[in-house]
N, C-alpha and C positions, 0 to 999 in steps of 0.2 A: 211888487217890484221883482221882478227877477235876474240871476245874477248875470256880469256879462261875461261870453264865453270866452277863453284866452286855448282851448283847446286846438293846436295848430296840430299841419302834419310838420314831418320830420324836415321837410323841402320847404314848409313856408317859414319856419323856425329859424332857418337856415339864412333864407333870403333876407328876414326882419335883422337879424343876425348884420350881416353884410351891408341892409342901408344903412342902419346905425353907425358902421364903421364907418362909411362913406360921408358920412354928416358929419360924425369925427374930424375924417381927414379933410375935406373943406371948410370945416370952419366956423359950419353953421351952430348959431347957438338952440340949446335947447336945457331944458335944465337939469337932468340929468340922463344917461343912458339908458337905466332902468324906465323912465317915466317915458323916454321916446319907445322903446322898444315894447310898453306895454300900451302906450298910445295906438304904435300903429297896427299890431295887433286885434284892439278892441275896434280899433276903428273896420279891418280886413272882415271880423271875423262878428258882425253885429250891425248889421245894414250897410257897410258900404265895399263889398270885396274887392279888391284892388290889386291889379296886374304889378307882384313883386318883382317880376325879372323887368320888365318895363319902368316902373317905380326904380329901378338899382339903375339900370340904363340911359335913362334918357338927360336928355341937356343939365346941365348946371342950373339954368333959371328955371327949369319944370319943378328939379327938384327940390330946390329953394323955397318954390311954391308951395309943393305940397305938402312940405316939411313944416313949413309954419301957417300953411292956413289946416293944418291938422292940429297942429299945437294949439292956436286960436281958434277954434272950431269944436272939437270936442268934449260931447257930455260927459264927463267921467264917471258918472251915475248910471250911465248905458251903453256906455260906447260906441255912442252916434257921434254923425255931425251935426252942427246947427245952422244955421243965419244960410242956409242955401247955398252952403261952401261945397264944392263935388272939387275932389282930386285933378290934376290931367289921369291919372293913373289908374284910376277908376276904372272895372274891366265892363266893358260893353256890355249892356243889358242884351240877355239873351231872347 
């Protein structure tokens, strides 16, 4: 098993940084900041990279979405997702 990466740059740190505040300020529950901010980390940075300025941006209900189908979705053993859950946020396969 190998471990999962949480090595961000300076700019995605930042932005995980900012959605977590954002979830704060709405409302949405999660259980605690630490575990979202390292959630959506493993999730960015371990098969599912994801558009954090678009992630910080977009609608209310996108972000609702992605906030808790990442909460319910993720392996914490690898920091995948599972059950076929993909973000809106999710940045375009290149």
């Amino acid at each position: 098993m190998t471990d999962i990466n949480f090595k961000r740059t300076t700019l995605e740190a930042s932005l995980i940084k900012q959605i977590v505040h954002r979830t704060q300020r709405e409302g949405a529950y999660y259980d605690d900041k630490l575990n979202m901010e390292m959630d959506i980390t493993a999730v960015h940075l371990n098969g599912c990279p994801l558009d954090l300025r678009k992630f910080l941006e977009c609608s209310s209900n996108d972000f609702a979405h992605d906030i808790f189908g990442i909460a319910n979705h993720i392996d914490r053993r690898t920091g995948t997702l599972k059950g076929g859950f993909i973000p809106l946020c999710a940045q375009e396969a290149k």
